[in-house]
N, C-alpha and C positions, 0 to 999 in steps of 0.2 A: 598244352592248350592246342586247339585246332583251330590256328587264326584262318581263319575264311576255306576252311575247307569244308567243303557243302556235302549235303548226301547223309544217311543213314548208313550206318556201319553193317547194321543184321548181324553181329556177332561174326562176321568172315570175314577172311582175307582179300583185297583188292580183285583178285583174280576172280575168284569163286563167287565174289559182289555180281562181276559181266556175266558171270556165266551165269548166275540165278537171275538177273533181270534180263538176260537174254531170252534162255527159256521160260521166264513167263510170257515177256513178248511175242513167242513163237507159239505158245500155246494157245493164249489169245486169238492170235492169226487163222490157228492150226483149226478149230470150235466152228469156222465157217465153213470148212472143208468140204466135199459130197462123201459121204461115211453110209455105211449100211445099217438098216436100223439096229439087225444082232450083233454087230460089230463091237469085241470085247474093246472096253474104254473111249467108246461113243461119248459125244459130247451130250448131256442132257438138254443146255439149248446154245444152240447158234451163239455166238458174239459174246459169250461171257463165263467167265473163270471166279472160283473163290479162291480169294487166298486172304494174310493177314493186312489190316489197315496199314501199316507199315509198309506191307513187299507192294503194293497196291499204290501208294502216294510215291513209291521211288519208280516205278516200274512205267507210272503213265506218260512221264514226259520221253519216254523211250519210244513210247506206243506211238504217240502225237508224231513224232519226227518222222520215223515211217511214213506212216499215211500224207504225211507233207513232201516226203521225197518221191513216194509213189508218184501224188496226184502232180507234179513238177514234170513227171517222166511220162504221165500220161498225153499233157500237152503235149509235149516233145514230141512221141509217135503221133498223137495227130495231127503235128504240123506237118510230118516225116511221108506220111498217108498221102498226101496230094503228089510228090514225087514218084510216089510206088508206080511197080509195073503190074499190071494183071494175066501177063503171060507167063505160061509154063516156065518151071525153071529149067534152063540148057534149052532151051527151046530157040531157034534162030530172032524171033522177036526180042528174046530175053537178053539172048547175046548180044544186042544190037544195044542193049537198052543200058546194059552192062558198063559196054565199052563208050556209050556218049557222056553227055552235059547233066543229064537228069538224074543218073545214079551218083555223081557226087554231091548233087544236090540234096537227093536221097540220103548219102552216107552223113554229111555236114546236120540235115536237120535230126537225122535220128539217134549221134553219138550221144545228146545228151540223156535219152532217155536209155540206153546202154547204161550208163553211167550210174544211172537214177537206179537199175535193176543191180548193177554190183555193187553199190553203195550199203542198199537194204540187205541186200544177202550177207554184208560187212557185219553190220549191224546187231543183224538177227541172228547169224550163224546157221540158216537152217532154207535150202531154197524152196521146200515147199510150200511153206509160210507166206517166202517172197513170191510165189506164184500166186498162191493165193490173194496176198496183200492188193498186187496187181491186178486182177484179172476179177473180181468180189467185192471189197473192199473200200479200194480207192476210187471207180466210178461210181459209189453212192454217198461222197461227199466232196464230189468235183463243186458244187457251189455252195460247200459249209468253211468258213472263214477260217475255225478252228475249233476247239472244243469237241475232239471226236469220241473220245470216252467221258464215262462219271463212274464216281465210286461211293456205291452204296452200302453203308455200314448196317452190321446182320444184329440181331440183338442178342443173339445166343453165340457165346466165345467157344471156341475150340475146346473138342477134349482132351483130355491132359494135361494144359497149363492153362487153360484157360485164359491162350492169349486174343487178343480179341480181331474180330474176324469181319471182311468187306467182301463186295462183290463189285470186281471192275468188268465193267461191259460197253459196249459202243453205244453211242449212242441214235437215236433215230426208230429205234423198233418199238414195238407195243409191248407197254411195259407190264402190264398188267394180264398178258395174254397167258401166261402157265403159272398163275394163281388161281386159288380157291376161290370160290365165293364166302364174302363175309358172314359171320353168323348173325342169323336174327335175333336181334336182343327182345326179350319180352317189357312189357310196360311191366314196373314193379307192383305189385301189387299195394293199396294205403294199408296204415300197421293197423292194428285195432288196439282202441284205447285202453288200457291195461287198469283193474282196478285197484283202486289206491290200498291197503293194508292199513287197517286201523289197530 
């Protein structure tokens, strides 16, 4: 019995569990990237990954924590920002700036968001991700409470086992912008009254 141990299995080992919901999480991150458009394994659009309903419901609360640790660290540096110096670095202003009252003050408000950037790189396992995470990502939901992904289940299941299959994506973007237009349906035509067989 699995008293209160939480989580979906996925058919793997403990280990190979982080490392699969790691890389999703990094690939997710990865979709926002700047990529070229010929660039082999381009992301088709921005902020979203298919995989199964499954890897998708374990995978998000991974996501969420991120983007909650980013936007934590983001404060941090702009608290950190009013300390900063705007002189050259080794520059004699800088060394001045260095050695007084306002770089520690500098160092104290910026540690946490240090912190905040090796934390996510823990996490993710992948710092380009976490660059991105930072830098993309987490200023477009500096004033969203929570709820940074959804997952959208696909109607057609995977080939081959036909396990059935979702789309997690961030949310905030237009969701409807790399879809088709719907078909126009015609009005049906009335039947014609069919004659009775005597």
């Amino acid at each position: 019995m699995r008293h209160r141990r939480k989580g979906r299995v996925l058919g793997r080992s403990p280990s190979h569990q982080r490392a699969l919901l790691r890389n999703l999480a990094s690939a997710l991150m990865l979709t926002e990237r700047e990529v070229d458009v010929d660039e082999v394994g381009a992301p088709a659009t921005p902020g979203r990954i298919i995989t199964t309903v499954a890897k998708a419901k374990e995978v998000r609360p991974l996501v969420e924590r991120c983007i909650t640790i980013a936007k934590r660290g983001l404060v941090a540096s702009e608290r950190a920002r009013e300390f900063a110096t705007t002189a050259d670095r080794d520059s004699a202003d800088w060394k001045k700036w260095r050695q007084g009252e306002q770089w520690q003050r500098w160092a104290a408000a910026s540690a946490p968001a240090v912190t905040a950037r090796r934390r996510v790189v823990t996490l993710l396992g992948d710092k380009q991700a976490a660059r991105v995470l930072f830098e993309k990502i987490a200023p477009r939901f500096v004033d969203r409470p929570g709820g940074y992904t959804r997952i959208l289940k696909l109607a057609t299941p995977r080939l081959g086992d036909a396990g059935p299959r979702a789309v997690l994506e961030f949310v905030g973007g237009d969701i409807g912008a790399d879809r088709s237009p719907a078909p126009k349906v015609e009005a049906a035509r009335p039947r014609r009254a069919s004659k009775a067989r005597g």
